[in-house]
Backbone as numpy.savetxt, mean C-alpha at the origin, in Angstrom:
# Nx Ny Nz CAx CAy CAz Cx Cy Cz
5.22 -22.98 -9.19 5.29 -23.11 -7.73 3.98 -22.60 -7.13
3.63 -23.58 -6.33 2.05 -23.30 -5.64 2.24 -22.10 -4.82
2.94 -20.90 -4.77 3.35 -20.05 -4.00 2.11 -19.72 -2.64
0.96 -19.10 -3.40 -0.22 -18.70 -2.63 -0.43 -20.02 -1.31
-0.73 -20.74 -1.87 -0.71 -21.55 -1.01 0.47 -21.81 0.24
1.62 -21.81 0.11 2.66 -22.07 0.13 2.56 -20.66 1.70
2.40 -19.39 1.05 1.71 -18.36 2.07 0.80 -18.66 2.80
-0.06 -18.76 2.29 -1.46 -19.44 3.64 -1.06 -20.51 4.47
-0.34 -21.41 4.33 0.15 -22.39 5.29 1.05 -21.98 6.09
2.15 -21.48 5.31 3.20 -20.97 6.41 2.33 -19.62 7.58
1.54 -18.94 7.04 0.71 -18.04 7.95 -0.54 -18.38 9.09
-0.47 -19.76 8.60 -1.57 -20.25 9.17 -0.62 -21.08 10.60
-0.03 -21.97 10.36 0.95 -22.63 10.92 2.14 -21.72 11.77
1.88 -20.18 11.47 3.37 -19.00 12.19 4.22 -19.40 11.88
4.96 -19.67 10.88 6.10 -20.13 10.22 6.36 -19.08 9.39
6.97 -17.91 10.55 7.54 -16.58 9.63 8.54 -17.11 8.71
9.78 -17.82 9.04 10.71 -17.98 8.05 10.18 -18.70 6.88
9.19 -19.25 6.50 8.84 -19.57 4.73 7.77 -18.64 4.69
7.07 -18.25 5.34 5.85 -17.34 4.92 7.15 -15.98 4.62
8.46 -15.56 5.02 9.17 -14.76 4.57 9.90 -15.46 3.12
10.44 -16.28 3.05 10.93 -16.75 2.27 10.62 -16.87 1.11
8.87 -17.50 0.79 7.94 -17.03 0.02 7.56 -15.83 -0.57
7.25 -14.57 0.80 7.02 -13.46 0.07 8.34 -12.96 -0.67
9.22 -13.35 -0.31 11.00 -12.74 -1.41 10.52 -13.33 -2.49
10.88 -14.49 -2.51 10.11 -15.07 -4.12 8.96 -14.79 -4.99
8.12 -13.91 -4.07 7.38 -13.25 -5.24 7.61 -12.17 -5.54
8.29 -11.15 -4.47 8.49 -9.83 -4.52 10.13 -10.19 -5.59
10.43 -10.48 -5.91 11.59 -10.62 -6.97 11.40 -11.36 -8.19
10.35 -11.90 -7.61 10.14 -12.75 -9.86 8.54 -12.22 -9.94
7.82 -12.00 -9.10 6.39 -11.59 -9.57 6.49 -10.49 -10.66
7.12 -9.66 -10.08 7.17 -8.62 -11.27 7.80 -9.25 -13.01
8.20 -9.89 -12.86 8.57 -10.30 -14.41 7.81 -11.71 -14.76
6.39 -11.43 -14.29 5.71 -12.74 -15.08 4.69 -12.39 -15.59
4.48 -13.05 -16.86 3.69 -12.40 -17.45 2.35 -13.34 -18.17
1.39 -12.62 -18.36 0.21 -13.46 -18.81 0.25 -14.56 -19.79
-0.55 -15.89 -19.32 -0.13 -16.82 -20.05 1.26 -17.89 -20.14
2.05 -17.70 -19.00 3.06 -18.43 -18.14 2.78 -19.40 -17.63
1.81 -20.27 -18.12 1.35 -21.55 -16.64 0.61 -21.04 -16.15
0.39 -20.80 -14.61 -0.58 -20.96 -13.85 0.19 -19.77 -12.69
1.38 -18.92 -13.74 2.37 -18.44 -12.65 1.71 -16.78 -12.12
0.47 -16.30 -13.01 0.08 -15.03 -12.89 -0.75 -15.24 -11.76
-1.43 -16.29 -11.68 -2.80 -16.61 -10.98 -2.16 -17.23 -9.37
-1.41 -17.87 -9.35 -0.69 -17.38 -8.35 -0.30 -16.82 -7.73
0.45 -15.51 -7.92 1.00 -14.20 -7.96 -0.10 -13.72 -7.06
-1.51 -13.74 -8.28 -2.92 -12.59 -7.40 -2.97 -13.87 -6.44
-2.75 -15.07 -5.99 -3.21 -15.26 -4.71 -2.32 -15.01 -4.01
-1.08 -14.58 -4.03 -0.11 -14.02 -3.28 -0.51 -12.82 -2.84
-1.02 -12.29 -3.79 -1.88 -10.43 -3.17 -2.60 -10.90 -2.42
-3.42 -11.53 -2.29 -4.65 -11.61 -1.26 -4.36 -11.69 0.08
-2.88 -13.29 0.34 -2.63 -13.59 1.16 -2.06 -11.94 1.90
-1.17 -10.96 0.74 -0.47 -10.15 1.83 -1.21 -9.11 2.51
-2.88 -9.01 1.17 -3.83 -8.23 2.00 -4.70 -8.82 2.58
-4.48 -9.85 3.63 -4.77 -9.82 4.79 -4.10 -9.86 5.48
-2.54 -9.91 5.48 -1.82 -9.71 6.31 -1.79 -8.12 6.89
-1.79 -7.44 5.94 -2.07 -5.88 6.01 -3.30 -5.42 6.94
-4.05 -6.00 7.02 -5.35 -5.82 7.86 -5.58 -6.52 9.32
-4.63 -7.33 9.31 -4.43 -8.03 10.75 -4.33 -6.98 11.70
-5.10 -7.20 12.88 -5.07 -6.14 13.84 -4.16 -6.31 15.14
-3.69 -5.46 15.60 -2.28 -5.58 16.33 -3.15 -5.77 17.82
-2.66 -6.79 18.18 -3.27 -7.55 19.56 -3.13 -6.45 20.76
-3.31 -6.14 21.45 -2.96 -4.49 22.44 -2.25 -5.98 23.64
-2.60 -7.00 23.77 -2.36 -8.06 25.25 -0.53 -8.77 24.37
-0.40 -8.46 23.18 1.26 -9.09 22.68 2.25 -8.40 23.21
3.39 -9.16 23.36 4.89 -8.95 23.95 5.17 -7.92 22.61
6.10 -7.09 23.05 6.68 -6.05 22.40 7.59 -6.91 21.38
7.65 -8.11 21.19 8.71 -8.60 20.06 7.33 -8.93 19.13
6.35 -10.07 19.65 5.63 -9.75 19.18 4.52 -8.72 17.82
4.98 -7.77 18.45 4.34 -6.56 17.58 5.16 -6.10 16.87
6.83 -6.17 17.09 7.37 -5.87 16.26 7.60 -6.89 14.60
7.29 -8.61 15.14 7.26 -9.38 14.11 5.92 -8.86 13.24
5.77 -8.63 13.77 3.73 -8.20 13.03 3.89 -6.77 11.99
4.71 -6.14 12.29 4.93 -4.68 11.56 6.09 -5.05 10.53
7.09 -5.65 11.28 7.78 -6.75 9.97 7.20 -7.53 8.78
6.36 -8.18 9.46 5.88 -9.20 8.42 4.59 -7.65 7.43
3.85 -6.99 8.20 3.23 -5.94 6.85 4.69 -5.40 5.70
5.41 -4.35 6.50 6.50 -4.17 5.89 6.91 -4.94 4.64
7.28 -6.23 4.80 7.63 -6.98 4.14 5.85 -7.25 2.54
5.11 -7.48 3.51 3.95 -7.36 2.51 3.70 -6.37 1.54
3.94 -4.53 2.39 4.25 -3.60 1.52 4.96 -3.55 0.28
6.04 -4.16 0.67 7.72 -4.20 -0.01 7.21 -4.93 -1.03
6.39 -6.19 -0.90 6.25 -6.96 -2.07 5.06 -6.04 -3.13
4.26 -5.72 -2.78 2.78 -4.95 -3.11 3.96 -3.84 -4.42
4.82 -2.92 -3.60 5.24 -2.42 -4.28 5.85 -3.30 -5.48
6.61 -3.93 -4.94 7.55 -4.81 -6.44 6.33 -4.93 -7.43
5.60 -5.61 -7.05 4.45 -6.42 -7.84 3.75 -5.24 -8.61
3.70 -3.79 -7.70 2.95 -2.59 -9.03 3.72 -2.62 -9.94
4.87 -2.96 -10.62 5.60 -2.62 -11.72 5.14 -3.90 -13.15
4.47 -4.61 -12.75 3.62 -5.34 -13.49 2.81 -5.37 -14.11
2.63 -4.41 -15.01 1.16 -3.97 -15.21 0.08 -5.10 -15.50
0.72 -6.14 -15.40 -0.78 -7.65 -15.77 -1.48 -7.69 -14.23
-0.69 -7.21 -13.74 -1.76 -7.33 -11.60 -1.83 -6.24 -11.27
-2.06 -5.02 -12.03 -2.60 -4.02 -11.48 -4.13 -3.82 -11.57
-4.80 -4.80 -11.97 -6.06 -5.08 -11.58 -6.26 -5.43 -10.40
-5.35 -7.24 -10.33 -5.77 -7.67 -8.73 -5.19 -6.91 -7.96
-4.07 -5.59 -8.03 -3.60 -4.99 -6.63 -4.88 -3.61 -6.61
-5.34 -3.16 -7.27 -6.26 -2.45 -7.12 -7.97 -2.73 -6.81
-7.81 -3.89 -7.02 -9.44 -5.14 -6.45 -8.95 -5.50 -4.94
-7.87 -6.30 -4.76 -7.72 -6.37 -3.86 -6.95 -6.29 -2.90
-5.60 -5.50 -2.99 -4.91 -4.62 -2.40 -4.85 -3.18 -1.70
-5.81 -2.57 -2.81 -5.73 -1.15 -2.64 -6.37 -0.51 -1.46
-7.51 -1.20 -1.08 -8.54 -0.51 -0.03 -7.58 -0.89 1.64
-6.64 -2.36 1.51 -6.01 -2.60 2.52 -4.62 -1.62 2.34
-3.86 -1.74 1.23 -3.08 -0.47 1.65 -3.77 0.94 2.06
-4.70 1.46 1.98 -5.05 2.61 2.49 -5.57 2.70 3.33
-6.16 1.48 3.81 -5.95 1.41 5.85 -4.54 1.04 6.69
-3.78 0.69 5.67 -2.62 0.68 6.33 -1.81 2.11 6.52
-2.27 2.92 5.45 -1.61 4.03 5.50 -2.40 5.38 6.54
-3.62 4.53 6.54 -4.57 5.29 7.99 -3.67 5.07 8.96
-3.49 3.97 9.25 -3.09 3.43 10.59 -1.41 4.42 10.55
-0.71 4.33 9.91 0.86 4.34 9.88 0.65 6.31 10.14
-0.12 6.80 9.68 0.09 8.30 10.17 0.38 8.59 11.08
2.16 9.77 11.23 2.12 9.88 12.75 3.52 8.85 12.80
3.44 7.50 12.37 4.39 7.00 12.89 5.56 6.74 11.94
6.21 7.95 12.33 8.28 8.22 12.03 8.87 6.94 11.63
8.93 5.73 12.52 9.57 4.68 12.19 9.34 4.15 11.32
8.13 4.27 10.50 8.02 3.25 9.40 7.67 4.35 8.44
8.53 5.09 8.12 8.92 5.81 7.02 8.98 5.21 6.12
10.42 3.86 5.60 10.79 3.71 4.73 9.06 2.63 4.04
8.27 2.06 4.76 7.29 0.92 4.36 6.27 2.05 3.99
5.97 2.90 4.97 5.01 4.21 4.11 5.52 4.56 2.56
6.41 5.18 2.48 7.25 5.51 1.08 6.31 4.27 0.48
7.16 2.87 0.64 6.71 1.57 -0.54 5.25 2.10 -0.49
4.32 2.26 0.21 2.77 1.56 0.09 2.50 3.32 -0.98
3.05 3.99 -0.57 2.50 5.30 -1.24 3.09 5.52 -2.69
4.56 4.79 -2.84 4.97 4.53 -4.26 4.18 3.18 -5.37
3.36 2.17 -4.01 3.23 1.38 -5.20 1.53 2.07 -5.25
0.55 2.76 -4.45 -0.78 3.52 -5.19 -0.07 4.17 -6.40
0.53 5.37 -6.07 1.28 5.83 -7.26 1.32 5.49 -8.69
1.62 3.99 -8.65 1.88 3.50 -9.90 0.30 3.15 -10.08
-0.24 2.46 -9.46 -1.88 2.18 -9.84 -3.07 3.23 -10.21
-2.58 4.69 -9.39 -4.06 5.64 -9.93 -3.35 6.18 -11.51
-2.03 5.98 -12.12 -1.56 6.28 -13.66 -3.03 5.47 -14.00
-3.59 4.25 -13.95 -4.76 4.12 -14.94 -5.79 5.02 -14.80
-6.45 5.79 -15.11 -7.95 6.34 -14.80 -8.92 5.51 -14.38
-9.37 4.01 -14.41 -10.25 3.34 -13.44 -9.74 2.97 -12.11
-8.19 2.92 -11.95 -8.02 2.35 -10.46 -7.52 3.85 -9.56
-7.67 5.23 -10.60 -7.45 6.37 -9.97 -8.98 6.43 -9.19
-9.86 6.12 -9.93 -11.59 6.27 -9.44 -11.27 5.45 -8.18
-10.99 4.30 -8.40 -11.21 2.95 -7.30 -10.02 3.53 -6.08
-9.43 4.55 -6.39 -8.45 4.78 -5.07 -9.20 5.59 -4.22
-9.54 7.16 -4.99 -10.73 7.71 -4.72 -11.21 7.43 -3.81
-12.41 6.68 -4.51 -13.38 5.80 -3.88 -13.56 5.41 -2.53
-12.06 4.28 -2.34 -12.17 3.52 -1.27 -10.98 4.76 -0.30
-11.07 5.80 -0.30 -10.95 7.07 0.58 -8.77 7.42 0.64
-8.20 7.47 -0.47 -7.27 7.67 -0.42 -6.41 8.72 0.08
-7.85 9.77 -0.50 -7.26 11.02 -0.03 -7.03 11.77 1.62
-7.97 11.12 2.74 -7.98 11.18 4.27 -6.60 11.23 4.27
-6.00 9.88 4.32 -4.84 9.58 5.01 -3.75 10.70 4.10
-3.73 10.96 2.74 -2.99 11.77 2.42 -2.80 12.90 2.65
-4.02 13.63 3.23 -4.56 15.17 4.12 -3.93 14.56 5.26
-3.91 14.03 6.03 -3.03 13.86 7.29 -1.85 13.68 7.11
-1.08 13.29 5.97 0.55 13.10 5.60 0.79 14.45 5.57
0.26 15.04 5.26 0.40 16.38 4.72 0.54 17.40 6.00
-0.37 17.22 6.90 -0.55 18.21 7.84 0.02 17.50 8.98
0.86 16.22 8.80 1.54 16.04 10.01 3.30 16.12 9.87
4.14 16.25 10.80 5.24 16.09 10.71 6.38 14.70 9.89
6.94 14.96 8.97 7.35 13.76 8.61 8.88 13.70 8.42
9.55 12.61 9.10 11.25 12.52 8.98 11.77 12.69 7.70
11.00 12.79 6.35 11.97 12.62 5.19 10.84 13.47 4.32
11.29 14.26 3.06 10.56 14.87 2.35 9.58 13.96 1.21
10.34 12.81 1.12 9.47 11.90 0.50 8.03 11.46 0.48
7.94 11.20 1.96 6.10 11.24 1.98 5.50 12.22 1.86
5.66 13.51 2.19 5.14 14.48 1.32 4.43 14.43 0.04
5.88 14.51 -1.09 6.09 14.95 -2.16 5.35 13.54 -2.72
5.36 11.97 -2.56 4.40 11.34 -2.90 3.06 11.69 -3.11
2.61 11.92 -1.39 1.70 12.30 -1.25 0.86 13.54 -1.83
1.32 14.50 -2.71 0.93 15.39 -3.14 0.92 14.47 -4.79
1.82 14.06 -5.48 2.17 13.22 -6.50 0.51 12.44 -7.05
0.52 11.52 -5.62 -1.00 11.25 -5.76 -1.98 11.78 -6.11
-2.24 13.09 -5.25 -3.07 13.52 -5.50 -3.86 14.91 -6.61
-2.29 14.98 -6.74 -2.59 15.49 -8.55 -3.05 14.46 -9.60
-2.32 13.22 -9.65 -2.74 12.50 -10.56 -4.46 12.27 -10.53
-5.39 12.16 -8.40 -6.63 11.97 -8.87 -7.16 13.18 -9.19
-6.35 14.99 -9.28 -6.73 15.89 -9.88 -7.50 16.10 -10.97
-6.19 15.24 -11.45 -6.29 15.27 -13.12 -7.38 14.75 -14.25
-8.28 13.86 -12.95 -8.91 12.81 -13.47 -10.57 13.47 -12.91
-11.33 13.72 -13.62 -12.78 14.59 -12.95 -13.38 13.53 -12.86
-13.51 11.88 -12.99 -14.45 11.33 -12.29 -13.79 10.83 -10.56
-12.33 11.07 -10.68 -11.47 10.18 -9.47 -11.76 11.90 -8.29
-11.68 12.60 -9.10 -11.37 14.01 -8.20 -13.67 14.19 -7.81
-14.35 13.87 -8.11 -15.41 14.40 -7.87 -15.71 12.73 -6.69
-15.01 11.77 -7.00 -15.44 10.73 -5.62 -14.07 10.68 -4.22
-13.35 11.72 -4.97 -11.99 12.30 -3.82 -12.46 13.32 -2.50
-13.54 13.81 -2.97 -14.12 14.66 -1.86 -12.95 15.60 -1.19
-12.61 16.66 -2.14 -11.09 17.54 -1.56 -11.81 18.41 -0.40
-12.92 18.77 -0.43 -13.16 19.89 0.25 -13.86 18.87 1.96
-14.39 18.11 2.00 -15.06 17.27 3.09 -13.78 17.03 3.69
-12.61 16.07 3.11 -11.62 15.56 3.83 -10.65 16.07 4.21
-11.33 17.36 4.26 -9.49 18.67 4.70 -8.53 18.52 4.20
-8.23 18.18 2.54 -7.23 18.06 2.06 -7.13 19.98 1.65
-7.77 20.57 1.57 -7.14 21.99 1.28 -6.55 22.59 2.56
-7.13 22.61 3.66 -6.32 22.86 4.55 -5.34 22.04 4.45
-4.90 21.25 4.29 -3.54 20.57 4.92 -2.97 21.05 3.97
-3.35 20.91 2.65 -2.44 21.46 1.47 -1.52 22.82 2.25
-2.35 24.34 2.43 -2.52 25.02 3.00 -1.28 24.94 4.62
-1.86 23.76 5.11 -0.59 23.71 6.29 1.29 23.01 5.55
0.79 22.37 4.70 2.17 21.91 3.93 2.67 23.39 3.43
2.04 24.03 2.51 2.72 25.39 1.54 3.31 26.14 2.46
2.32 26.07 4.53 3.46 27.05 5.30 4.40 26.59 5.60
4.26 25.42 5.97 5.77 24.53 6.18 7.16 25.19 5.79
6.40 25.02 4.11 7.42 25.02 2.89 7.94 26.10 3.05
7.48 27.42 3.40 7.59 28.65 3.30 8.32 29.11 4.96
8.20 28.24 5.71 9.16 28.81 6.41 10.47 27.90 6.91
């Protein structure tokens, strides 16, 4: 199934119901396809692409309030798939080429905002699964993972989950001395926040 495509048209055309319909179909069989299937992997990564640019679409400030809410839906839904799709390990290349730098502006942007708890969780469970390699721990690094996680940290959050991710993460780029020396702990106020989380905890 020409899926990728199948996304770009329905997105191009605003045809949420197959550009939704589509992303279910990959977020439920992407994960169980595997290299050398047809033409079904290479698909898949153009399915990533399509959802990271959906992820980067910028929220119009002049749209109707339904509007903006279809727009945080349709990322959500992009998240949701991003995550399914980390359990794949054959596209944790293309989600770390070309996923990763857009989930971590998405997770810039989402700091602060309570309501989208449960789509934060997905985007911070499916990095999670991607810095386990040591090159896409560098490439998380890199493209500045740790900011937005110093602000999870030092801001208020409805559920203990983003937290405890968020710290999850950032042991794993601990662990790793080329991911932890392009993590910049001390520039990006991740020790203070650490620091504001432990008082949290403590009182």
């Amino acid at each position: 199934v020409p899926i990728s495509d199948l996304l770009r048209d329905a997105l191009t055309k605003g045809d949420i119901y197959l550009f939704s319909s589509c992303l279910a179909l990959v977020r439920f069989c992407g994960p169980h396809i595997a290299a050398g299937q047809g033409g079904g992997l290479e698909s898949v990564r153009g399915a990533i692409q399509v959802a990271t640019n959906v992820l980067t679409l910028p929220v119009n400030p002049d749209a109707t309030e339904k509007q903006m809410k279809t727009q945080e839906s349709l990322k959500a839904e992009c998240v949701s798939a991003l995550e399914s799709l980390s359990r794949n390990a054959s596209l944790w290349s293309s989600i770390s080429t070309d996923a990763l730098p857009s989930v971590i502006q998405y997770l810039h942007s989402s700091v602060g905002d309570e309501q989208g708890e449960a789509t934060k969780c997905a985007a911070l469970r499916a990095v999670l699964q991607i810095v386990q390699v040591p090159s896409h721990a560098v490439s998380a690094a890199t493209a500045g993972v740790v900011a937005p996680l110093a602000h999870m940290l030092s801001t208020r959050s409805a559920s203990d989950e983003v937290p405890m991710l968020a710290l999850e993460i950032l042991r794993v780029i601990a662990t790793n001395q080329q991911a932890r020396q392009k993590a910049r702990f001390l520039e990006s106020g991740l020790v203070r926040s650490i620091c504001v989380a432990l008082g949290k905890c403590v009182t």
